[in-house]
NUKEBA-41824 format. One record per residue: residue in three letters; x, y, z of N, C-alpha, C, O in turn. Coordinates in steps of 0.2 Angstrom, whole numbers, padded with zeros to 4 digits, always signed. Each point is the difference from the previous one (the first is absolute). Layout:
REM NUKEBA-41824
alaXYZXYZXYZXYZ;...
This chain:
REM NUKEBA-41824
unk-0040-0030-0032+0006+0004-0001+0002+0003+0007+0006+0000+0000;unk-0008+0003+0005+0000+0003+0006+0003-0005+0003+0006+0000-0002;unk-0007-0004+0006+0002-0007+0002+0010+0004+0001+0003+0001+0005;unk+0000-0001-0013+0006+0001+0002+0003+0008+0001+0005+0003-0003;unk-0011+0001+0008+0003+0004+0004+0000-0002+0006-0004-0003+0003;unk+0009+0004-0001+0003-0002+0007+0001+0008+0005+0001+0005-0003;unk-0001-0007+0010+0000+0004+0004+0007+0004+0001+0005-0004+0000;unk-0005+0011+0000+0008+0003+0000+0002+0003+0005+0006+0002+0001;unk-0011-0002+0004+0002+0005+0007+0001-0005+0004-0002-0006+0000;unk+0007+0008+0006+0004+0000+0004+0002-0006-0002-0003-0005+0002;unk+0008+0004-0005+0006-0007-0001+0006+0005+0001+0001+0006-0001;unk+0003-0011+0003+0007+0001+0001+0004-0004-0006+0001-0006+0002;unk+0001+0006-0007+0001+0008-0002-0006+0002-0004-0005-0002-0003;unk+0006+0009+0004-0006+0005-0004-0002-0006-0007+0003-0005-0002;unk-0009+0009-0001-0001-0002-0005+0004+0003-0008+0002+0006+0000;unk-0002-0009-0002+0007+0001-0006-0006+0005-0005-0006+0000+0001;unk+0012+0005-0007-0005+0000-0006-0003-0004-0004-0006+0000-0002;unk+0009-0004+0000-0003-0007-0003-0006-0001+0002-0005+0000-0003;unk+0004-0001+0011-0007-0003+0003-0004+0006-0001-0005-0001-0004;unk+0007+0007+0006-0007+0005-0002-0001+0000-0007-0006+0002-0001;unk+0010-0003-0004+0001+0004-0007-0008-0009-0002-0003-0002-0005;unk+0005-0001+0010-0001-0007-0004-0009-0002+0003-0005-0002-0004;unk+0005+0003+0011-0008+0001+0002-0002+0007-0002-0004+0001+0005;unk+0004+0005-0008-0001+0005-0005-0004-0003-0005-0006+0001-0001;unk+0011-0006-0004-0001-0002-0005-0007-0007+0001-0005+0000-0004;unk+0006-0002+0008-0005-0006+0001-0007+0004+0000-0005-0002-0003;unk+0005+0008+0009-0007+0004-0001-0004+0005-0005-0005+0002+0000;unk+0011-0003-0002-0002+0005-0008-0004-0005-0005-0005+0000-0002;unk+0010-0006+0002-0005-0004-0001-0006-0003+0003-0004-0002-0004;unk+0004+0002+0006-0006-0005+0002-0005+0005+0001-0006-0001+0002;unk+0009+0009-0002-0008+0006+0000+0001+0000-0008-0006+0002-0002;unk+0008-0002-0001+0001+0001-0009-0005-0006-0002-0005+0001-0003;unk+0008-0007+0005-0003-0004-0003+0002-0007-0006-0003-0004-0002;unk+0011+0008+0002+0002-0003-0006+0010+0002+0003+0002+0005+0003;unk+0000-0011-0005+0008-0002+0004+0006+0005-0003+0005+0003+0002;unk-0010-0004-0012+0004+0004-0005-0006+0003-0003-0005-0002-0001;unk+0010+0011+0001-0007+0005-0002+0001+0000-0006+0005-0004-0002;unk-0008+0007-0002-0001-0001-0009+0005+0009+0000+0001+0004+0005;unk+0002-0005-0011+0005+0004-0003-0003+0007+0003+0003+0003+0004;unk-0011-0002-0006-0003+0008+0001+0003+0000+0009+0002+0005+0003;unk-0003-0011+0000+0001+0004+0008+0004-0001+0002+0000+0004+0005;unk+0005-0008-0005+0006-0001+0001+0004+0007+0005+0004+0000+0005;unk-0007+0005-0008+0003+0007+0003-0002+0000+0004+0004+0000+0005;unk-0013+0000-0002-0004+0001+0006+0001-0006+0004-0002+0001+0006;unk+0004-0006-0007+0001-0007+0003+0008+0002+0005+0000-0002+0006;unk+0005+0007-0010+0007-0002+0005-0001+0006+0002+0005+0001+0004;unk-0008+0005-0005-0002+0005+0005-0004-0002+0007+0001+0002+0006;unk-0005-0006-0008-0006-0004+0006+0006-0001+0002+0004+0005+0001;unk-0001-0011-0001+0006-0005+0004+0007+0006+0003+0004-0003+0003;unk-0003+0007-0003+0004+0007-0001-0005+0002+0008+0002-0001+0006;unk-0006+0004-0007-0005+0004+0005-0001-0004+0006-0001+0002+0006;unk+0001-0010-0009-0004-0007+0005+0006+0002+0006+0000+0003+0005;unk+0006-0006-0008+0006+0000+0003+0002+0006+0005+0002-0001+0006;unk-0004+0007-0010+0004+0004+0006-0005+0002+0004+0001+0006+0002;unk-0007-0009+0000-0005+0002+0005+0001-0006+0003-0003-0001+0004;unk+0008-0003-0005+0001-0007+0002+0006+0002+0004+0001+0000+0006;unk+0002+0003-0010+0008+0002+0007-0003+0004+0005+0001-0001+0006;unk-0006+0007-0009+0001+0005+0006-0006-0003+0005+0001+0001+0006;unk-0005-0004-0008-0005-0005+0007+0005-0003+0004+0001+0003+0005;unk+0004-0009-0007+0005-0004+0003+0004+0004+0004+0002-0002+0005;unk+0001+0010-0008+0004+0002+0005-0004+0004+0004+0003+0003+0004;unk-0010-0001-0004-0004+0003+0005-0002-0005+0006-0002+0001+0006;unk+0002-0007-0009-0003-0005+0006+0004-0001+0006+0006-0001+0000;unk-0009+0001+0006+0002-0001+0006+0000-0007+0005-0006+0000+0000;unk+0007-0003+0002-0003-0006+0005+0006+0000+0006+0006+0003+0000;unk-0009-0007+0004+0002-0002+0006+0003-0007+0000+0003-0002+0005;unk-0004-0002-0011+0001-0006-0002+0007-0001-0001+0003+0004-0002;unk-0001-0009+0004+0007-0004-0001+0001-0002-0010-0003-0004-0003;unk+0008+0008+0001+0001-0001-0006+0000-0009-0002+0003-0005+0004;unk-0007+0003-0011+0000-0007-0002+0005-0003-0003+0003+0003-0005;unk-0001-0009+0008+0007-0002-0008-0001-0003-0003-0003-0006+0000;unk+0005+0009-0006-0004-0004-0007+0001-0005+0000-0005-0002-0003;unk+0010-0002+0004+0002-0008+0000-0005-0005+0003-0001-0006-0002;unk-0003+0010+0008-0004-0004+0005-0007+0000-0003-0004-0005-0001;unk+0002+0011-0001-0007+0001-0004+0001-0004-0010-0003-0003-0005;unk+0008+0003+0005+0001-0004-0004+0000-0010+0000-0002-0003-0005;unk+0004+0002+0010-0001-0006+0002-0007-0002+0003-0002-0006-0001;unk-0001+0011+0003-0008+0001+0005-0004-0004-0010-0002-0005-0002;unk+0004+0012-0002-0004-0001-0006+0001-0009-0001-0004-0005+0000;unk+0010+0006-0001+0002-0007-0005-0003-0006+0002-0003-0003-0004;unk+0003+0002+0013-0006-0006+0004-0007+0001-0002-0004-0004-0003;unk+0002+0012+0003-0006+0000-0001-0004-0003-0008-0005-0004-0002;unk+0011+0007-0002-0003-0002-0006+0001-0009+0001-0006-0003-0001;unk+0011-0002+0002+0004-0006+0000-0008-0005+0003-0001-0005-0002;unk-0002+0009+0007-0007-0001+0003-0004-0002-0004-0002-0006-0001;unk-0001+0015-0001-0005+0000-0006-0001-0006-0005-0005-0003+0000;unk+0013+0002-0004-0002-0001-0005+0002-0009+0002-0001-0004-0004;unk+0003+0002+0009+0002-0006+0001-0006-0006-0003-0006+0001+0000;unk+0009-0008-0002-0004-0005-0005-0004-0002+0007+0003+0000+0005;unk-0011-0001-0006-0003-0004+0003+0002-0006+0001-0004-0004+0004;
């Protein structure tokens, strides 16, 4: 499940809410346990994901570097070779 959180800091452009709102969710799950909570937890499930998220903005806009901002087009291409590798037929 973790696998599809992806890195949010320093890209040009910032990271959207979609992507915090969405690696929030992927960590709730994978510390919960379970992708869909049962009826009873439902409530502490999107409060988790709620709390995850905005300790997610406020890290992202506290963070500092000296780093030249990444463009997601390029780290998205970097991905796509790597995986095209991996999974390539013998």
């Amino acid at each position: 499940m973790c696998r599809n959180i992806r890195v949010l800091h320093n890209f040009e452009p910032p990271a959207t809410e979609d992507e915090v709102e969405a690696a929030a969710l992927q960590y709730v799950r994978k510390v919960s346990g379970s992708t869909r909570p049962s009826a009873a937890n439902a409530e502490a499930f999107a409060a988790a994901v709620a709390a995850v998220a905005e300790a997610t903005r406020a890290l992202l806009g506290e963070l500092v570097t000296t780093a030249a901002p990444r463009d997601r087009e390029v780290e998205a291409a970097k991905a796509k070779a790597k995986a095209a590798e991996r999974y390539a037929k013998s």
